[in-house]
N, C-alpha and C positions, 0 to 999 in steps of 0.2 A: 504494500500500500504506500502511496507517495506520501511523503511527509508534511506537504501541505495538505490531504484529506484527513491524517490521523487527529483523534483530539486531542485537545491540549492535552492532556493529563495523561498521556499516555507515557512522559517520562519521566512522572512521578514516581518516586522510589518509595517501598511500602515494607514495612516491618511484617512478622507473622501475625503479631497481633492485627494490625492492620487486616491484614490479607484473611484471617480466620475472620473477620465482622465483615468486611464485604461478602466473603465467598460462601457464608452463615453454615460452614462448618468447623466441628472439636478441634482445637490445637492440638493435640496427636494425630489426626487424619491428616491436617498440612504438616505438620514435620515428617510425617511419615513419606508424603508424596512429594515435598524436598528431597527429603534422603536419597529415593531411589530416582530421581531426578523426574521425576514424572510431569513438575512443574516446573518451566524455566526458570532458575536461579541463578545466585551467587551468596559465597558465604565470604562474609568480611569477619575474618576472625574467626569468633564463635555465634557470631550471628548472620542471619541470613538479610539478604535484602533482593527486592522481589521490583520488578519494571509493570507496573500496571496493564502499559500496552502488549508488553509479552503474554501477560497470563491472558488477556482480553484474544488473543490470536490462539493462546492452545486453549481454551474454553469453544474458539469457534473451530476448532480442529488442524489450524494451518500449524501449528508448531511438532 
């Protein structure tokens, strides 16, 4: 998708907590599908940090 169609917010960076309240599932089921990378991530440290517009493309199937 060209980056002037994406929304804004697509390069918002989102914590788990984050990510478990939009995606209104248990923070074990997201750490679990971080771990096995099921969800696009990155881990800084011992924490993960999550790209909005990426999980918005593996939600719609493209990732």
């Amino acid at each position: 998708m060209p980056s002037s169609s994406r929304p804004a917010d697509d390069d918002e960076v989102l914590t788990v907590d984050e990510l478990v309240s939009w995606l209104r599932l248990s923070e074990s089921t997201v750490l679990k599908l971080l771990s096995e990378r099921a969800i696009p991530a990155r881990k800084v440290g011992h924490q993960w940090r999550i790209r909005r517009g990426r999980v918005r493309d593996w939600l719609d199937g493209h990732e």
